[in-house]
N, C-alpha and C positions, 0 to 999 in steps of 0.2 A: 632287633638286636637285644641281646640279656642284658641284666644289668648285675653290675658287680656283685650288689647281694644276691639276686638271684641263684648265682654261681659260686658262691664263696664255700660252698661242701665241695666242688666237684674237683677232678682231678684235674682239668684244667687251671681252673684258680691255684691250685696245689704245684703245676708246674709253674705259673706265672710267678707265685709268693716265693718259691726254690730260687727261680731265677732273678729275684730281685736281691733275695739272701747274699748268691755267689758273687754276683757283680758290688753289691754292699761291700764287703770282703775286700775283694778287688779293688775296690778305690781306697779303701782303707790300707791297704796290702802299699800299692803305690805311692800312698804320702808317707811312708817310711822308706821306700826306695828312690823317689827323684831327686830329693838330695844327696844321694852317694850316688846318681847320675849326675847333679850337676858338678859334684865335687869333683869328678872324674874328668869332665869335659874341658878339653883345652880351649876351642871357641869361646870368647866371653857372648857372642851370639847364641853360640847353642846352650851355654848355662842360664842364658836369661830364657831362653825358651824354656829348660825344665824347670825353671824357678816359675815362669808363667803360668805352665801346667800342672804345676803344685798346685798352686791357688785354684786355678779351674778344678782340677781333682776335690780339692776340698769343698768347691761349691756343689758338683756333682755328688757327693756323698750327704751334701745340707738336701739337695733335694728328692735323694733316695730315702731321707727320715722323713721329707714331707709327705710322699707316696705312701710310703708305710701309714703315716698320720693319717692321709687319707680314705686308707683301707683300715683302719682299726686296728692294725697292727704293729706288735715290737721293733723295732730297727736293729736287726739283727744280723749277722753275719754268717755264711755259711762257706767255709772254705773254698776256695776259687782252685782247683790244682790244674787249671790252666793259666790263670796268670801265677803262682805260685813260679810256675817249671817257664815262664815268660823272665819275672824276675831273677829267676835264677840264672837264666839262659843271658841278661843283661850281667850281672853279676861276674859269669865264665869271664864276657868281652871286658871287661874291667880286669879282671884278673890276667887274662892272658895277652894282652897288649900294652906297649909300652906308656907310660908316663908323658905327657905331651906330648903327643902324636896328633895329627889330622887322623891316621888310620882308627886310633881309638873313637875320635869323635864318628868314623861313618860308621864302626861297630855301632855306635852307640845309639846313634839316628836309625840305623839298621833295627836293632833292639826296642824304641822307641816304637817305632812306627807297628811292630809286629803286635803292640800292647793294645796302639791304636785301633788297629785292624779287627781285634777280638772283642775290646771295645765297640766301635761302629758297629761289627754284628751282632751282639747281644743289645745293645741299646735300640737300633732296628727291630729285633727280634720282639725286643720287650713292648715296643711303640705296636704293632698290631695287632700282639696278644691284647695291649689294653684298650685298643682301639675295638676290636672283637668283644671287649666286657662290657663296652659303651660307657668308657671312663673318657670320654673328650678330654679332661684337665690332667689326668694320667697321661696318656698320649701326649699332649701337651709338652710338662714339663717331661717326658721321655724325649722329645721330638727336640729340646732347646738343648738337651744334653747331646745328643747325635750332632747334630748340627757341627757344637763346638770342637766336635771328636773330627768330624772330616776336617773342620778348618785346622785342629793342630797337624791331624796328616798332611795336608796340603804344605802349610811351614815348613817343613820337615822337609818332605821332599823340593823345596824350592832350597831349602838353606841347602842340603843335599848337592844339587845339581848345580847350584851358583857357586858354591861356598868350597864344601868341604870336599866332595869326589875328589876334585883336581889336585888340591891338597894331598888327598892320602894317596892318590896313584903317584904322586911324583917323589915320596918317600922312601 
């Protein structure tokens, strides 16, 4: 297996440093969106959850700077216009549904989870590029950030199926 300097001219490295950029971005992008998710949310369950994954958000971006730090590189951002047209698409459900509602809240968990999803695969994604460089501690703290992404999805869809569904169909 190479090792990261080995590889740090190639186009590979060049996709993996891109893909560290966009998803930098992306977390960054979302700590200025989950609070006008939780602002929105009628659930005080489902606002502690995005006030939860605020915090998580921001430690994911603390250790997207460490990876960079890792690899000799700037912590920089490189616009995400997939979570961009993600938050946006959260944003519409805000806009287009009523004001304390259960139905805004499944919009919302709806919209959530779809962040999550993009998240999971690019965090994936990036776990066996770095695994592929023979960054073990790369991987790593990739591997600790995946992790926390399935567990909020998991939340979500429990708070979902327990919670809020019932709610908004009977609206």
């Amino acid at each position: 297996m190479e090792t990261t300097e080995r590889i740090k001219d190639s186009k590979f490295y060049a996709l993996f440093k891109e893909s560290l950029q966009d998803i930098y971005w992306a977390e960054q992008a979302l700590t200025q969106a989950l609070p006008k998710m939780k602002d929105a949310a009628t659930s005080t369950v489902l606002a502690d959850a995005f006030q939860k994954h605020l915090l998580e958000t921001q430690e994911h971006a603390g250790r997207l700077e460490q990876i960079f730090g890792i690899l000799g590189e700037e912590a920089t951002g490189k616009k995400c216009e997939a979570m961009a047209g993600l938050i946006k698409e959260g944003n519409s459900i805000i806009e287009d549904t009523d004001e304390d509602t259960a139905v805004r809240d499944a919009g919302l968990i709806m919209a959530a989870q779809k962040v999550e999803h993009y998240e999971i695969a690019t965090y994936g994604a990036l776990k066996s590029l770095a695994k592929r460089m023979g960054s073990s501690e790369i991987s790593s703290l990739l591997d600790l950030t995946l992790k926390n992404e399935k567990e909020t999805d998991d939340a979500l869809t429990v708070l979902a199926e327990q919670e809020v569904n019932d709610l908004a169909a009977s609206e």
